[in-house]
C-alpha positions in Angstrom: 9.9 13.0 37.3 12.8 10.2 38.1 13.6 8.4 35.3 13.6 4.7 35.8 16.9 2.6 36.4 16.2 0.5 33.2 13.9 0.4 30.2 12.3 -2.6 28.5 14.4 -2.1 25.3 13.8 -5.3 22.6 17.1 -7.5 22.4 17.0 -6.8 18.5 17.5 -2.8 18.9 20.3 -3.8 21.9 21.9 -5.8 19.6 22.1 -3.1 17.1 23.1 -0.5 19.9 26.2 -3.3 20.6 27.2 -3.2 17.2 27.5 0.6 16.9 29.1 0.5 20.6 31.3 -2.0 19.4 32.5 -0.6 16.4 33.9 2.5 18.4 30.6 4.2 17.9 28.0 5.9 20.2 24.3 4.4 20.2 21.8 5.9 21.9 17.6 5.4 21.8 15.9 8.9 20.9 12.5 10.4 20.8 8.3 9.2 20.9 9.5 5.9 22.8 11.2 7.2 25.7 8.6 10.3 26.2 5.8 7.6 25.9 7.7 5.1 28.3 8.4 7.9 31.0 3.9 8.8 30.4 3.7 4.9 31.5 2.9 4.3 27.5 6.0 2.1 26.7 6.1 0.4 23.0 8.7 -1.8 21.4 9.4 1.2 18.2 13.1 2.3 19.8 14.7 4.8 17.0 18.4 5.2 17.6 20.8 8.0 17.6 24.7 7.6 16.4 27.8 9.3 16.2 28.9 6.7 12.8 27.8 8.8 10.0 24.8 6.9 7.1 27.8 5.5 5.4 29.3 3.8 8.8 25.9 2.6 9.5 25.8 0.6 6.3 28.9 -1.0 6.3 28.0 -1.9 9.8 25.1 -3.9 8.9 24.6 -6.6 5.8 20.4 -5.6 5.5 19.7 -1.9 5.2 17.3 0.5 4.0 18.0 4.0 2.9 15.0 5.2 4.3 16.5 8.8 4.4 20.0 9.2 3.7 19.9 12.8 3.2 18.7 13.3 6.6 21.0 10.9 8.1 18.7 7.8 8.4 19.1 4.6 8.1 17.1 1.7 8.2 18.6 -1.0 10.0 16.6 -4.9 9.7 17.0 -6.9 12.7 16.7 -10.9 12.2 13.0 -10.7 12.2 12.8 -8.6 9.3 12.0 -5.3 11.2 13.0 -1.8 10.0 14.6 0.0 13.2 16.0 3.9 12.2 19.4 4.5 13.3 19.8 8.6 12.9 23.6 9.9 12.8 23.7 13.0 14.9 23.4 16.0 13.4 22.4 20.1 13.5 21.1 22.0 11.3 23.2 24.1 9.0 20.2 25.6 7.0 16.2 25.3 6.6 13.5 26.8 4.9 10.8 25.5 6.9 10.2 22.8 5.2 13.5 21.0 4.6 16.9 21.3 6.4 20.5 20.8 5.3 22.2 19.1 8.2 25.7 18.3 9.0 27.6 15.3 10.6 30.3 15.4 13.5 28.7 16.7 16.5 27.9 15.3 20.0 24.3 13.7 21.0 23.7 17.0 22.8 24.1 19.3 19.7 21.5 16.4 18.3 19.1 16.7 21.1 19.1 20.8 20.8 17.8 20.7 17.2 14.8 18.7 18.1 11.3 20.3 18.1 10.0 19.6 22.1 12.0 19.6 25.2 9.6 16.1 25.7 11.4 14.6 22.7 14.8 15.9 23.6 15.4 13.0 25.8 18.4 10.5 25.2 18.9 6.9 27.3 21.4 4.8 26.2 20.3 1.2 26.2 24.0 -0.6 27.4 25.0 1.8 30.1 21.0 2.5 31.0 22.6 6.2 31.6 19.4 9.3 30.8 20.6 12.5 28.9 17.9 15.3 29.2 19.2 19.0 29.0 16.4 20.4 28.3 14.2 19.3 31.4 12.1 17.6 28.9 10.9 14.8 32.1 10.5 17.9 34.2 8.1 19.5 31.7 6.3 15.5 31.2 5.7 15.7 34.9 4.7 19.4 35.1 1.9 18.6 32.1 4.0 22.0 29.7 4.7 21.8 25.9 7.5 23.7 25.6 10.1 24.5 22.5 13.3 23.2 23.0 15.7 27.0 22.9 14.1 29.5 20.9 10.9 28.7 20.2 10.6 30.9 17.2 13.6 29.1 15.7 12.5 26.3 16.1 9.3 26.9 14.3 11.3 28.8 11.3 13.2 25.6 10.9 10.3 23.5 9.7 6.6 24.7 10.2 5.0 21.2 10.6 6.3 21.3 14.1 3.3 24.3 14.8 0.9 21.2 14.0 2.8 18.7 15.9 2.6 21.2 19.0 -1.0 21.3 18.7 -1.1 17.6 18.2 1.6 16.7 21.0 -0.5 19.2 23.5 -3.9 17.2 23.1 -2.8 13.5 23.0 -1.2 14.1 26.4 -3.2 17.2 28.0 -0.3 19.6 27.5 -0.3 23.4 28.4 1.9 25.1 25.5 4.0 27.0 27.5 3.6 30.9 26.5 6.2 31.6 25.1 5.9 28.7 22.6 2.5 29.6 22.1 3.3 33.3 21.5 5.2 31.8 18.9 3.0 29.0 17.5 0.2 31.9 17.0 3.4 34.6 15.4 4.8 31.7 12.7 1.1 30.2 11.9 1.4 32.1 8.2 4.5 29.8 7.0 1.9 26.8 7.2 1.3 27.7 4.0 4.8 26.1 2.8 3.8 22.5 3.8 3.0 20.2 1.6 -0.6 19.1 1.7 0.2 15.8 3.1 2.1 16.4 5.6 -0.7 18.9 7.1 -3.3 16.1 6.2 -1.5 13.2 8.5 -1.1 15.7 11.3 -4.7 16.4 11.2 -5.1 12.5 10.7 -2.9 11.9 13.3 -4.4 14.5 15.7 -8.0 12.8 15.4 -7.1 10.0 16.4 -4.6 10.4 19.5 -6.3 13.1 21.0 -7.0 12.9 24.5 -9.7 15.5 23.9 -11.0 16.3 20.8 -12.4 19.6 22.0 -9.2 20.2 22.9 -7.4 19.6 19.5 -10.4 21.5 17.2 -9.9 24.4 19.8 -6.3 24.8 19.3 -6.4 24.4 15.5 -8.8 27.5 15.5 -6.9 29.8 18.7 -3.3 29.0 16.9 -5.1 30.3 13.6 -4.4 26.6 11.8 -7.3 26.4 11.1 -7.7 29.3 9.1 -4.9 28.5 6.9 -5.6 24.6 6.3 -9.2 24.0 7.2 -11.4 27.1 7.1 -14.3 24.9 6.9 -13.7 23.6 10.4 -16.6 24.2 12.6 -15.7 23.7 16.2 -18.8 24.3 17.5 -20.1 21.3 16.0 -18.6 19.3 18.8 -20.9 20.6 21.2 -24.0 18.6 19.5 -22.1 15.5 20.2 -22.2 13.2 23.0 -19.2 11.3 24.5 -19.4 7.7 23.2 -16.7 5.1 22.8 -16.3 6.0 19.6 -15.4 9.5 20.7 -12.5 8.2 22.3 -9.3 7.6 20.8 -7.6 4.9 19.3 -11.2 4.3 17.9 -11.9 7.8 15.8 -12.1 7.5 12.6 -10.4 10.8 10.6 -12.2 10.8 7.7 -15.7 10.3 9.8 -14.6 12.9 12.3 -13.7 15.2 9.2 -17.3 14.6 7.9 -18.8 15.3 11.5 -16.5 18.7 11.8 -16.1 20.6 8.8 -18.9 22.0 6.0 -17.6 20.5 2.9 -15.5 17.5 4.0 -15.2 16.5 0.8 -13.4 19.2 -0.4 -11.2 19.7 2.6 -9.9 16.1 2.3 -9.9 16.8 -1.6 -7.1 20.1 -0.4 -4.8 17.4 2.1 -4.9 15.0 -1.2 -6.4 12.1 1.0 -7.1 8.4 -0.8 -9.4 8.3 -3.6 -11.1 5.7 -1.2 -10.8 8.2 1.7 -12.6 11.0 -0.4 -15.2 8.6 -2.1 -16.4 7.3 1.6 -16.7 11.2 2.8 -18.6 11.6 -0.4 -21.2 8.9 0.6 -21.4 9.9 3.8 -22.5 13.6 2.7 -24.7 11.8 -0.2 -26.7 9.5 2.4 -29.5 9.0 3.2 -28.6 9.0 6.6 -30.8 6.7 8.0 -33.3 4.2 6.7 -36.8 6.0 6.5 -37.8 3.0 9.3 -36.7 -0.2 11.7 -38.6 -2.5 9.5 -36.6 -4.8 7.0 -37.5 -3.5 4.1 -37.2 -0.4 4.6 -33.2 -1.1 5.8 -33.1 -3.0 2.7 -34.0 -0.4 0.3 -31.9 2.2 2.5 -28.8 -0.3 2.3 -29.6 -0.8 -1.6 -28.7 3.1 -1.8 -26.4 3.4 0.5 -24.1 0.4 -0.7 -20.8 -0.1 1.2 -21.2 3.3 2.9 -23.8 1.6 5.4 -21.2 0.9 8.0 -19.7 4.5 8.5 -23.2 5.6 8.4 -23.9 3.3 11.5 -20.9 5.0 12.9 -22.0 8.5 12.4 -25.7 7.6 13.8 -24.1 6.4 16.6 -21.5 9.3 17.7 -24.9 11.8 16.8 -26.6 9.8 19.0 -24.7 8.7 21.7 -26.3 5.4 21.2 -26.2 2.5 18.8 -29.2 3.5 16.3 -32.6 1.3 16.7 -32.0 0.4 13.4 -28.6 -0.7 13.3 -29.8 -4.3 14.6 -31.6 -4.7 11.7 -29.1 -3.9 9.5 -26.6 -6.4 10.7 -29.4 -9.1 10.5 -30.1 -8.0 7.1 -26.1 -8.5 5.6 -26.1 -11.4 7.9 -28.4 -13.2 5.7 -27.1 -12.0 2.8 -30.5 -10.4 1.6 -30.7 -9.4 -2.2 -29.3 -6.0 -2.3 -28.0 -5.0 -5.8 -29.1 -6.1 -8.9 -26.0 -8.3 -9.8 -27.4 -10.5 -6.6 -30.9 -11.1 -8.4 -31.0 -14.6 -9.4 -31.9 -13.6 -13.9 -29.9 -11.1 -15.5 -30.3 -8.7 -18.3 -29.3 -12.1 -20.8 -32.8 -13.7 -19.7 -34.2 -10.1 -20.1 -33.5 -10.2 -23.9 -34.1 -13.7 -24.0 -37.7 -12.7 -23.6 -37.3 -9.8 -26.2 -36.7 -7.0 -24.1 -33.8 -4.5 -25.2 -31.7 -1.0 -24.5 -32.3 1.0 -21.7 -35.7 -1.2 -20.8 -33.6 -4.0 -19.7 -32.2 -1.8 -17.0 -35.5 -0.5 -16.2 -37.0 -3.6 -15.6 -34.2 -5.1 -13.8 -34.2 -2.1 -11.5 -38.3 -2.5 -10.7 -37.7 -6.7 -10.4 -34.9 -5.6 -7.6 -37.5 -2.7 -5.9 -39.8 -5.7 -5.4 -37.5 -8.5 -4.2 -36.1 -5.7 -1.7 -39.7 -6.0 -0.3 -39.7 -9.5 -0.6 -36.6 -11.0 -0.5 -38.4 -14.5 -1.0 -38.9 -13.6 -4.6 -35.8 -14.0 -6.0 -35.7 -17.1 -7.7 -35.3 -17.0 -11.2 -38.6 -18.8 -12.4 -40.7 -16.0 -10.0 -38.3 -12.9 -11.6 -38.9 -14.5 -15.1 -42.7 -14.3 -14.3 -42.8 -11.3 -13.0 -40.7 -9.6 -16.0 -42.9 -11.4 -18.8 -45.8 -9.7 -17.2 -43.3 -6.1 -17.2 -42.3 -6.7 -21.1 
């Protein structure tokens, strides 16, 4: 793969580069960017690697963020207001798979070799538009391998997510792990167990998403033995029942959906990877259902939508991926919430205060609010209040 002569780079991150170069300092744009420019992907999110150390970097520049000092980072804010990291390089003096101790004072080279991936071990500086890639990370890119930059089982010793971001990395782009990195992937698997929870639940989260086949990604969480470790209730062959829709295709997946559609017990594998309460309560309604209205007709979608409440539109979703086809249904449904049919009984036009008004009082007033909505849900024309008050006189 030939690298091209020049890269788009934003005038904000050369300007910082300048500043650095400037100063006496070396400045040169790192990692996802330049892989995803070279893959014909290129995005404006240029990180930056330096030889001034975090405290050179902050006297450098009046508006900074120490987004991660003890790593070496720091957040640099351009005119606009946007973050750009600027990483002093750095190697690794100790880890324990989860966390490293790093020291300052080396050359970019010693800052590419600690890196996970020989495809993120590429360096460009932005000024002299000069490539640095000792690790034939573009060579690998063009050759479609995943491979660990030196040893691989070193690599994966140093910090264990980077078994998950293989397996991630290898089915966003359609990656062959190389074997060796694979023989090691399948040898270090058991030190998943020292990542935090949330750092395994964004990989998966990540991976759902940015997969270029999904088949792909569920396969090597099982074969690399992932899986076991993290999400035993994964259930690859599940994928088989589905067809290929759009929204089988990334950017659209949805992880919590696809974590519903994957695994027995979503809920209490996204409970383990501490997801959102919001992320867990949706996954919840989804298992709850009813999955589908009992018919097409508008009643029956507005009785199924009265149970179903917000969790109507990831059920949609979920009916369509099953499917492979928006559900009969579903155009009903959007007609229905269009109009802004009665569906709960805050939205009927008396309340329980007219309910006692008429002598009605405890639990009966929520009984007979409940059987007033059951019949405007078949007749939305019936909620107005003098109809409700006439039908609940003749319900007291």
């Amino acid at each position: 793969m030939r690298f091209p002569a020049t890269l788009p780079i934003p005038e904000e991150v050369l300007e910082i580069a300048r500043t650095l170069e400037q100063a006496g300092y070396e400045a040169w744009c790192v990692g996802g960017a330049l892989r995803d420019a070279l893959l014909g992907d290129p995005h404006s999110d240029y990180d930056l690697a330096t030889s001034a150390t975090p405290d050179e970097v902050q006297a450098l520049f009046r508006r900074t963020a120490a987004v991660g000092l003890k790593y070496g980072t720091v957040g640099v804010l351009d005119r606009r207001r946007t973050m750009h990291e600027v990483t002093t390089f750095r190697r690794d003096v100790s880890t324990d798979g989860r966390h490293a101790v790093v020291a300052y004072g080396v050359a970019l080279e010693d800052d590419l070799a600690r890196r996970d991936f020989t495809i993120n071990a590429i360096a460009y500086h932005p000024l002299r538009h000069e490539w640095r890639d000792p690790f034939g990370g573009a060579e690998d890119l063009e050759r479609g391998v995943l491979r660990a930059v030196g040893d691989p089982a070193q690599r994966f010793r140093e910090d264990y997510l980077r078994i998950l971001r293989a397996l991630r990395f290898a089915a966003r782009f359609g990656l062959a792990i190389e074997p060796a990195t694979w023989k090691a992937i399948r040898a270090a698997t058991s030190g998943l167990t020292q990542l935090s929870a949330e750092r395994v639940r964004d990989e998966w989260f990540k991976g759902t998403k940015t997969a270029r086949s999904l088949p792909d990604l569920v396969g090597l969480w099982s074969s690399s033995g992932a899986a076991a470790i993290w999400l035993p209730e994964l259930e690859p062959e599940r994928l088989a029942a589905l067809p290929s829709p759009p929204l089988l295709q990334p950017p659209a997946r949805d992880p919590v959906i696809f974590t519903v559609l994957l695994c027995r017990d979503p809920v209490g594998v996204l409970r383990r990877l501490k997801a959102s309460n919001a992320e867990i309560d949706r996954a919840t309604a989804l298992v709850a259902g009813p999955l589908s209205p009992v018919g097409a007709d508008e009643s029956a979608v507005r009785h199924w939508l009265a149970m179903v409440g917000k969790a109507s539109e990831d059920l949609v979703t979920v009916a369509t991926i099953r499917s492979g086809r928006l559900p009969d249904w579903a155009g009903t449904v959007r007609r229905v919430q269009e109009r802004g049919d009665p569906l709960t009984r805050s939205d009927l036009a008396i309340t329980g205060s007219d309910l006692v008004s008429l002598g009605v009082s405890g639990p009966r007033v929520g009984e007979i609010l409940t059987r007033l909505l059951d019949q405007v849900l078949e007749n939305p024309a019936l909620n107005t209040r003098d109809a409700l008050l006439t039908l609940a006189r003749e319900l007291v």
